[in-house]
C-alpha positions in Angstrom: 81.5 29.9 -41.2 78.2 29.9 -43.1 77.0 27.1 -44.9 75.8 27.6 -48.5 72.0 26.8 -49.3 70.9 24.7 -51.6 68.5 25.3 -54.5 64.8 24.2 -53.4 64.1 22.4 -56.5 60.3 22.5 -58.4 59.7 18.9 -59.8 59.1 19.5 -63.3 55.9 20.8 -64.4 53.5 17.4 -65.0 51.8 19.6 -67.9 53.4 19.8 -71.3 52.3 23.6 -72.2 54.3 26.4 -71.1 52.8 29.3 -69.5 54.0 32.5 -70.4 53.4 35.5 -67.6 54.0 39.0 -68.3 55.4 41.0 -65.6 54.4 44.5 -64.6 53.6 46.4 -61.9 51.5 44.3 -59.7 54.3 41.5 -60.0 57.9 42.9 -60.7 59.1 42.5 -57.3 61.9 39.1 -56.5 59.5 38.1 -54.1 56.3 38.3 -56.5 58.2 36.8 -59.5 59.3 33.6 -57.1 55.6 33.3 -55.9 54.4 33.4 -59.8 57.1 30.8 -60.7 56.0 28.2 -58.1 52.5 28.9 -59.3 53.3 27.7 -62.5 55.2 30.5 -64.6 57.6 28.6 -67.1 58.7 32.1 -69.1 58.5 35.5 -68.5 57.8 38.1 -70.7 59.1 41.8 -69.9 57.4 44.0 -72.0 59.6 47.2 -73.3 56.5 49.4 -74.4 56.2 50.5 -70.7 58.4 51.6 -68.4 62.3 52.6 -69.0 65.5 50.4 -69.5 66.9 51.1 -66.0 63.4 49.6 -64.2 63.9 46.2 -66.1 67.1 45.6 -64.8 66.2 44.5 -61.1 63.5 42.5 -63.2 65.6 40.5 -65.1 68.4 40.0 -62.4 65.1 39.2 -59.9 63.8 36.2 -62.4 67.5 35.1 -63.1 67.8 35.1 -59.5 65.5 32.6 -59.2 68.0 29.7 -61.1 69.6 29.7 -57.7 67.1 29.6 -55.6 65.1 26.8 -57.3 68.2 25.3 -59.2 66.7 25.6 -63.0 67.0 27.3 -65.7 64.8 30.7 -66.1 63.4 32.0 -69.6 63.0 35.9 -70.4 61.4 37.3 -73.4 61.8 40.9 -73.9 59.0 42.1 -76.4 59.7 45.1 -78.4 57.2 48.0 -78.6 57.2 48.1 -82.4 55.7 51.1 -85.1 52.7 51.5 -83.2 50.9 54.3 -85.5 49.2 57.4 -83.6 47.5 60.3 -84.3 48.2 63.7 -83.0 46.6 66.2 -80.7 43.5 68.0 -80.3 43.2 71.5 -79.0 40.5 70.3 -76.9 41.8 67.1 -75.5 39.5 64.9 -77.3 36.7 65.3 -79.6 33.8 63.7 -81.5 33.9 62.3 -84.4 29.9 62.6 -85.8 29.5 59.4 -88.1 28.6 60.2 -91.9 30.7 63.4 -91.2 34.4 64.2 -93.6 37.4 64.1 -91.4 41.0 64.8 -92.5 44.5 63.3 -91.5 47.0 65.8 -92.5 50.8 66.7 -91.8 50.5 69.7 -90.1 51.5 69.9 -86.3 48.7 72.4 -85.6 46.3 70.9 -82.9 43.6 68.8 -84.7 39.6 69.8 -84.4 36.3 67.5 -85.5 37.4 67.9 -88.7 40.8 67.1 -89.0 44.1 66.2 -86.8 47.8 65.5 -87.6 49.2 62.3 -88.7 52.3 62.2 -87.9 53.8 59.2 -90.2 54.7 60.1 -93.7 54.7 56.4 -94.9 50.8 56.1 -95.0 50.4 59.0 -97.4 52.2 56.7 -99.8 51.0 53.8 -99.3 47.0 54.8 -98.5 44.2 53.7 -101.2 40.8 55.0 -102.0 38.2 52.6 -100.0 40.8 51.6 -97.5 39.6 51.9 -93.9 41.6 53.6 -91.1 41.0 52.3 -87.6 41.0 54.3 -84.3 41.2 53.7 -80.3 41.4 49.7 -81.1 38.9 49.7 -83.7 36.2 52.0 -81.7 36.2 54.5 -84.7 35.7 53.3 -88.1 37.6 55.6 -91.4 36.9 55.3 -95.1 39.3 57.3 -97.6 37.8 58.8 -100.0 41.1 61.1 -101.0 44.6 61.6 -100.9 47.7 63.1 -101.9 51.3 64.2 -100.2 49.8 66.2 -97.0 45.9 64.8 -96.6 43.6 61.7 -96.2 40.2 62.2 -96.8 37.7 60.2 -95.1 34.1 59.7 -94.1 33.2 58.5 -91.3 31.5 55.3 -90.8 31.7 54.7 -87.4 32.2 57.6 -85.2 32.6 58.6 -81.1 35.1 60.3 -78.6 38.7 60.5 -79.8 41.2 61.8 -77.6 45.2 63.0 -78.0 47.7 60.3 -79.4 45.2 57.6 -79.8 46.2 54.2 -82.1 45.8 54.1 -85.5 45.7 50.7 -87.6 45.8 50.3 -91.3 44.4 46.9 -92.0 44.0 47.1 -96.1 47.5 47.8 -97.2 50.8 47.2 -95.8 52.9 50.1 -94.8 56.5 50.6 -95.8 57.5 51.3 -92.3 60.7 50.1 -90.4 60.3 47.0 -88.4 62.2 49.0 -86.1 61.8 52.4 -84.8 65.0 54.0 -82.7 63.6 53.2 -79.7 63.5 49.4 -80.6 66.8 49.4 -81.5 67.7 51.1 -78.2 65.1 48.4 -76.6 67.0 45.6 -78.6 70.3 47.0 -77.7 69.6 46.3 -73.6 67.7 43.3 -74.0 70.6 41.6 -75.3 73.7 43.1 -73.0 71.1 42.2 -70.5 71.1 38.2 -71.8 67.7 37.9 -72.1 66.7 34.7 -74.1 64.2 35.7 -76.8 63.3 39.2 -78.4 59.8 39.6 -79.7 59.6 42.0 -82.9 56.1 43.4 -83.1 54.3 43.8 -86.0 55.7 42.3 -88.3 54.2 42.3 -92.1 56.8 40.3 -94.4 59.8 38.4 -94.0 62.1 41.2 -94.8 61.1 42.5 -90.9 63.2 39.9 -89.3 66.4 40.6 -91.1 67.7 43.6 -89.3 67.0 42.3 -85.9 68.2 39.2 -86.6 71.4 40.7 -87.3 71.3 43.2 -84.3 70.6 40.4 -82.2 73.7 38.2 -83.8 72.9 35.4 -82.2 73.0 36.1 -78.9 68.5 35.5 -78.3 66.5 33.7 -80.3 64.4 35.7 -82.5 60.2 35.6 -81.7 57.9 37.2 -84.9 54.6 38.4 -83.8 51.5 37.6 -86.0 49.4 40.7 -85.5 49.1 42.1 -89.0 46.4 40.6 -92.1 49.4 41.1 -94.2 51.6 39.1 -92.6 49.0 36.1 -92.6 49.4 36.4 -96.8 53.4 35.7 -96.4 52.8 33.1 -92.9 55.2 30.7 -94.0 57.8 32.9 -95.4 58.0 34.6 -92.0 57.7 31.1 -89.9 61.0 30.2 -92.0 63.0 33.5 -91.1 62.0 32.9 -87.1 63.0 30.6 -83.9 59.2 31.0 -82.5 55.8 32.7 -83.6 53.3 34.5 -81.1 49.5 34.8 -82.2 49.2 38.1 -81.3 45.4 38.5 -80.9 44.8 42.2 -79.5 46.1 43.8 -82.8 45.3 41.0 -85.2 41.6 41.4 -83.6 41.2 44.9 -83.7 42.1 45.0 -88.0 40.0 41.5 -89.1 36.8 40.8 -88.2 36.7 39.1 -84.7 34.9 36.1 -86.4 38.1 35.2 -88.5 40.4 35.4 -85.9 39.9 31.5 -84.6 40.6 29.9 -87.4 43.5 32.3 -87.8 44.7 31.3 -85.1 44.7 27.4 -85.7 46.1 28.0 -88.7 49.1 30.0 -86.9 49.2 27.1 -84.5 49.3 24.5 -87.4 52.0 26.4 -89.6 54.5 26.8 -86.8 53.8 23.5 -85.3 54.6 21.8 -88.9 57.7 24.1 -89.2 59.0 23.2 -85.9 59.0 26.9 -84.1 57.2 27.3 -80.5 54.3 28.8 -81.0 52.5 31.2 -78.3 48.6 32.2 -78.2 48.8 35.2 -76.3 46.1 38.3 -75.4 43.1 38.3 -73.5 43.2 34.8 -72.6 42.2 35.3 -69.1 41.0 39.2 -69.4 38.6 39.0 -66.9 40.9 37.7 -63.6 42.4 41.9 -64.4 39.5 42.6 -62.2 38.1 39.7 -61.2 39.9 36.5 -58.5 38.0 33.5 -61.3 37.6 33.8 -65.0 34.8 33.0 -67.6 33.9 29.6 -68.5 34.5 31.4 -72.0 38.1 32.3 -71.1 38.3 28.6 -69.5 37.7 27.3 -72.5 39.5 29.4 -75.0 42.6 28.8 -72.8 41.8 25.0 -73.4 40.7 25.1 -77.1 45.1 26.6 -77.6 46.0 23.4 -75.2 44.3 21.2 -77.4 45.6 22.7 -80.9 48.8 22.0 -79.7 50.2 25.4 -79.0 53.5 25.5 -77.1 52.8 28.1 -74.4 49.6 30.6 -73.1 50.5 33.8 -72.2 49.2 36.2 -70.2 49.4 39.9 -70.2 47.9 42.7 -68.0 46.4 39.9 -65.9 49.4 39.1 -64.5 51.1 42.6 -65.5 48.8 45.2 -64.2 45.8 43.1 -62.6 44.2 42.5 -59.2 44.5 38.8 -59.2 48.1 37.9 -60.9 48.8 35.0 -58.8 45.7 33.4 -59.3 46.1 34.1 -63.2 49.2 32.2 -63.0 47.4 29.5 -60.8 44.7 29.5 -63.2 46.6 29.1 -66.2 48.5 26.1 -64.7 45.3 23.9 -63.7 43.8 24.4 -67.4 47.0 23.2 -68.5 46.3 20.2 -66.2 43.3 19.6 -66.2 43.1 19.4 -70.7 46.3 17.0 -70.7 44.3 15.3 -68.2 41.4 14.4 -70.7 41.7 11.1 -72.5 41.2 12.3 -75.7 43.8 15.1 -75.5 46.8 13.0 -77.1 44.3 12.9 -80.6 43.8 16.5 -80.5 47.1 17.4 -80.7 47.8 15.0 -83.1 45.1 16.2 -85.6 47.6 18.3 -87.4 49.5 16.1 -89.2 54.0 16.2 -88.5 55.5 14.9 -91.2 59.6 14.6 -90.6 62.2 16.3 -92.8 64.3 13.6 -94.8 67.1 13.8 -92.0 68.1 11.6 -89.8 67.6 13.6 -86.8 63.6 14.3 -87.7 63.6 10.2 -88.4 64.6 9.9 -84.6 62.5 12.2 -83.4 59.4 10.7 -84.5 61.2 6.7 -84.1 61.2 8.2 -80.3 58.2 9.1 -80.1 56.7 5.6 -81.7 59.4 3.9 -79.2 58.1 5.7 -76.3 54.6 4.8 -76.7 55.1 0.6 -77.8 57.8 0.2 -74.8 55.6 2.1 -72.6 58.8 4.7 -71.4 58.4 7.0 -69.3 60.3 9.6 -70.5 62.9 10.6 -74.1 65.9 12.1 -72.6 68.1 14.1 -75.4 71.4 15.0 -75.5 71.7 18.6 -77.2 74.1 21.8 -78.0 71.9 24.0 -79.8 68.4 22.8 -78.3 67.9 21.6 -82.0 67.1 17.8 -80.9 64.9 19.0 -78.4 62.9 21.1 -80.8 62.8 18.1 -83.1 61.4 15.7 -80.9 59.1 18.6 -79.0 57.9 18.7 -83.0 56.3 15.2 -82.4 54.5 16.1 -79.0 55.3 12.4 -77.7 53.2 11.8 -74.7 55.3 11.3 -72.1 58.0 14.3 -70.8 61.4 15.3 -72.3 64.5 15.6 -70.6 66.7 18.1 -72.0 70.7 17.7 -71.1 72.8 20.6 -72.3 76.1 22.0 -71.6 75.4 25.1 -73.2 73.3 27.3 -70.5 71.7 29.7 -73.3 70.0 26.8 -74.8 68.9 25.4 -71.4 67.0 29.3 -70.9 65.2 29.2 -74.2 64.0 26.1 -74.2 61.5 27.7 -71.8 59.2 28.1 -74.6 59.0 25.0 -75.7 56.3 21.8 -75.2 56.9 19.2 -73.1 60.6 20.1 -71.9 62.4 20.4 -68.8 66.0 21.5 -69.5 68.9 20.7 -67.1 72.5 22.4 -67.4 74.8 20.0 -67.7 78.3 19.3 -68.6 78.5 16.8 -71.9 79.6 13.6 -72.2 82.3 12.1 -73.5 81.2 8.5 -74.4 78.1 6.3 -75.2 78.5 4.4 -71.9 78.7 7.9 -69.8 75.6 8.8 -71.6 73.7 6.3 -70.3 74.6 6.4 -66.7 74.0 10.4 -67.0 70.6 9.6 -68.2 69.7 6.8 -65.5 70.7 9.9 -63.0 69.6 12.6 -64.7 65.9 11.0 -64.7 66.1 9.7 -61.4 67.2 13.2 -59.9 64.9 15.1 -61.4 61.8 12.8 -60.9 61.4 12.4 -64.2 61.5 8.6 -63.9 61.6 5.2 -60.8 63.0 2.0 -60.6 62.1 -0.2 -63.0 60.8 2.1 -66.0 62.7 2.8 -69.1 63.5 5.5 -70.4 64.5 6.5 -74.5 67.8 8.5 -75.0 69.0 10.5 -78.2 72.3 11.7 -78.7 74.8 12.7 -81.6 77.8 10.3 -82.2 81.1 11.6 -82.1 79.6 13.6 -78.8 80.2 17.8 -78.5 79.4 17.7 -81.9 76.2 20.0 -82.9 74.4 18.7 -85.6 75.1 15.5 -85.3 71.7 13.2 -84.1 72.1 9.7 -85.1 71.6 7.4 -81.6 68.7 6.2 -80.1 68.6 4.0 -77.4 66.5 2.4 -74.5 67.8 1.8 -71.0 66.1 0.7 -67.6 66.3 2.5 -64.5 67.6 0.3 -62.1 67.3 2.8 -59.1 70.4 2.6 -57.3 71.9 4.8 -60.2 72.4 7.9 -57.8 75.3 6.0 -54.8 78.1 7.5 -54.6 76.9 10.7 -56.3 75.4 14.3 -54.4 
């Protein structure tokens, strides 16, 4: 008779940011994925732009494969492609646009020359202005409309070069009536959720209003990530914050249609908004760009990476580096021993503390920030919470407390997507039934999972009557005594 393994745990992560990986086709295999996660991977993101539905499916059943095999829960993001805008083609393959030089965008289907080419999105005739500039190829080619009506944009222009079939369009000075979501999201969004995947990224996103359909196609079955890649969605940022369960700073569009000197603050500002709000935030896009290529990044890179870490930023993604690149396990290594080596520093507690949290008159957000204040006078060790919905968790996460948080929850969907956020490690658990049996579970809880030793206390929040979501209103602080675990596997 064969004997049943058990799980080779991973200690929780010592570092409070997450680290988001992308997976692609230099890491998509269960074997890869494993390797990335005992690298340092907390999340990982599948992105729907490339590949088909059927090829995600071994992905996702290869990273929830991987609860069993290190007994924790895993997080998947599945990040939809969004209205990514494209121009049509050209008889020739490509062609040169001369700069100074008139060159149309029309509805036609006919195959486009060096003066014109189709565009095959009705909405921007409508919404296009005179002295608006259309960007091409990620910003290489630089449009200024001089006319329009129904079938044609005018231009000049101002920037020109080599522009091949179906390359990217973006339209930085107005916002464009388009569906959040084109057919193939809603076929993306569809899968993602029979597939139980834990949060669905919307791309694009330009108002508040974008959130609503796939928040009700989702109905509560993910948790709902908006992506900040748009200038207009920077004008309604707290709007949009308010309608979402986490915020991504999307840096590769919002780069490409504001000047690349603006995007910084930008993105501290993101980072501070969300943060105050009390989403998970994610700074995500060329982070470590140059490990695609190359086994060690830029001290630039190094230090970007860290700049996000000290902000405050709930998770650091990366994309083709650990996607597409030559080096995706040392991305992931990389990624981790920033993380380390900034929460390291001394001074990193007063960094993250620069933006100001104030609590929400409840009694839950009072807790939160009483636990963090408790932690640090008692000198704890660790804030264990008690939660359904993960809402306790974000609430004390909120507060960035400097010393780990133990998440118990029965409910395993809130375990996963807790993934994203700072400074937890969330354990599956049944509930308790009483305020004596939540202590004792806590005492075992932290000694199983390392989190504390003999002799250290720890601070506990739970809800009173117990199973009941909503309902934060104890705080408590026990000692470990150490022999908590006898008589217990």
């Amino acid at each position: 008779m064969t004997q049943a393994h058990a799980p080779t745990e991973i200690a929780p992560r010592t570092r409070k940011v997450r680290v988001l990986a992308t997976l692609g086709p230099a890491s998509n295999t269960p074997e890869m994925i494993a390797t990335l996660f005992q690298a340092g991977a907390d999340a990982f993101r599948v992105n729907m732009s490339h590949g088909d539905q059927q090829s995600k499916i071994a992905v996702i059943e290869a990273i929830r494969g991987l609860e069993k095999q290190f007994g924790r829960p895993t997080t998947i993001l599945a990040d939809l492609q969004g209205p990514k805008l494209r121009v049509g083609r050209f008889a020739e393959g490509r062609v040169e646009l001369v700069t100074g030089a008139v060159f149309t965008l029309d509805r036609s289907p006919e195959p486009g020359d060096a003066t014109r080419v189709e565009l095959p999105h009705k909405e921007i005739f409508a919404a296009i202005e005179p002295g608006a500039r259309l960007l091409l190829d990620d910003g290489k080619l630089v449009l200024r409309v001089t006319d329009h009506d129904e079938t044609k944009i005018v231009t000049t222009i101002e920037v020109g070069g080599m522009l091949s079939n179906n390359k990217g369009l973006n339209v930085p000075d107005v916002v464009v009536p388009m569906a959040a979501l084109t057919e193939k999201d809603r076929s993306d969004l569809a899968f993602a959720v029979e597939q139980g995947v834990d949060w669905i990224a919307l791309s694009f996103v330009q108002r508040p209003e974008d959130l609503m359909e796939a928040r009700r196609l989702i109905g509560g079955k993910a948790a709902l990530l908006a992506k900040i890649e748009k200038p207009a969605a920077i004008e309604r940022l707290e709007e949009i914050v308010e309608q979402c369960d986490g915020v991504m700073v999307a840096r590769g569009d919002l780069g490409v249609e504001l000047p690349p000197e603006q995007v910084p603050p930008l993105q501290k500002r993101i980072v501070e908004v969300s943060r105050r709000m009390g989403r998970p935030v994610v700074v995500a896009t060329q982070m470590l760009e140059s490990m695609i290529q190359s086994p060690s990044p830029t001290r630039a890179e190094v230090s970007d990476v860290a700049t996000a870490i000290y902000d405050g930023a709930d998770a650091i993604m990366l994309s083709a580096e650990s996607a597409a690149g030559a080096w995706p396990i040392e991305s992931v290594t990389m990624m981790n021993a920033i993380g380390n080596a900034v929460e390291r520093d001394p001074g990193h507690g007063d960094r993250v503390h620069f933006t100001v949290m104030k609590p929400d008159p409840t009694t839950a957000d009072a807790l939160a920030e009483a636990a963090k204040n408790i932690a640090r006078t008692v000198s704890a060790t660790a804030i264990i919470c008690f939660t359904s919905s993960g809402s306790t968790a974000r609430r004390i996460a909120r507060e960035r407390p400097s010393v780990p948080i133990l998440v118990l929850t029965p409910q395993l969907e809130t375990a996963r997507r807790l993934g994203l956020l700072w400074g937890t490690h969330a354990v599956h658990t049944r509930d308790v039934e009483s305020f004596e049996e939540m202590v004792a579970k806590s005492k075992r809880m932290a000694l199983r999972h390392g989190i504390a030793k003999a002799g250290e206390q720890v601070v506990v929040m739970a809800g009173v009557p117990f199973r009941t979501p909503g309902s934060t209103n104890v705080i408590h602080v026990t000692r470990i005594v150490g022999d908590e675990l006898k008589n217990y596997d």
